[in-house]
C-alpha positions in Angstrom: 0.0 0.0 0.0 0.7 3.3 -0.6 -0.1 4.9 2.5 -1.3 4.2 6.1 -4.5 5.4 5.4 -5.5 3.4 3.0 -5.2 0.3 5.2 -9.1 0.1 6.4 -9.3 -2.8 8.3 -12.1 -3.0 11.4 -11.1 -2.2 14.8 -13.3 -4.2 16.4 -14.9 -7.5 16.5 -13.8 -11.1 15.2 -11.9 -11.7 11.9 -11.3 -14.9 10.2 -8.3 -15.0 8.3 -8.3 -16.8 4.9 -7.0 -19.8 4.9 -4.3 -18.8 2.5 -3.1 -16.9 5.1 -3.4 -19.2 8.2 -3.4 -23.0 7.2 -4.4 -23.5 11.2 -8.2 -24.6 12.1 -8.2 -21.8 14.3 -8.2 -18.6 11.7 -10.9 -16.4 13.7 -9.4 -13.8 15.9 -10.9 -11.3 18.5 -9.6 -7.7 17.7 -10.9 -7.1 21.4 -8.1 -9.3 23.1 -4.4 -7.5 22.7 -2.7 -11.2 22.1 -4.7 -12.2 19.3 -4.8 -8.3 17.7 -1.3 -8.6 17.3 -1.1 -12.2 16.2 -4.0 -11.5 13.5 -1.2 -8.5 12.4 1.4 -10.9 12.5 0.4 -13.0 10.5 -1.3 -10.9 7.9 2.1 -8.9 7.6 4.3 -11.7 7.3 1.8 -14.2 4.9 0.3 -11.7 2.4 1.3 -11.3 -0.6 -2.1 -9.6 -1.8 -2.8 -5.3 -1.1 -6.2 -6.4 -1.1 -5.8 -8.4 2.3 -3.5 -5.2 3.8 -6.3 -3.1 2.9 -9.5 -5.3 4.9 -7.8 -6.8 7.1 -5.4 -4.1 8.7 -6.4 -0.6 10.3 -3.4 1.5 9.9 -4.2 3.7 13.1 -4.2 0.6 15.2 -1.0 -0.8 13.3 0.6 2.4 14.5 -0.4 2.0 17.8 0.6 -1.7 17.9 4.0 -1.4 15.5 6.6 -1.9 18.6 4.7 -4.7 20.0 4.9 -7.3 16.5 7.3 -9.7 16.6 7.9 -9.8 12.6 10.6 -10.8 11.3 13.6 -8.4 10.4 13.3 -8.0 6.6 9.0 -7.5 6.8 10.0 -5.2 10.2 12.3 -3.1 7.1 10.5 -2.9 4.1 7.3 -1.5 6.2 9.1 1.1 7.5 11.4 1.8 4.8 8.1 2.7 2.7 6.1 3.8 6.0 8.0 6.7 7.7 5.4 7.1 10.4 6.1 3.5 11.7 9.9 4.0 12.2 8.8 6.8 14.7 6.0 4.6 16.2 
């Protein structure tokens, strides 16, 4: 994506990841509980391959918010903030 903004994923509720993105029988996460917020982000960050599934599945006020908190891997950590300059300050 472009821009922060344009990622316009809910804030609340539950979300079931596709299984392209989570091959595990448990794919439905509660954006109320912290733990599976960030592992919903997680995973979306690191399996995605689609600006489709950034752009419904992720908020990008609450990925802000949560940046410092994702354990992703070094080269994803990078290349989000190399084109994101508001998450390198997060």
């Amino acid at each position: 994506t472009r821009t922060l903004t344009e990622l316009a994923g809910p804030t609340r509720g539950v979300v079931e990841l596709p299984i392209r993105l989570m091959w595990n029988t448990e794919r439905t996460f509660d954006l109320g509980d912290p733990d599976q917020l960030l592992w919903l982000y997680e995973n979306v960050l690191r399996e995605t391959t689609r600006a489709d599934d950034l752009r419904q599945l992720v908020n990008g006020r609450t990925l802000r918010r949560v940046w410092r908190l994702l354990n992703l891997p070094r080269p994803v950590r990078q290349a989000w903030e190399s084109r994101h300059r508001a998450l390198r300050a997060a």
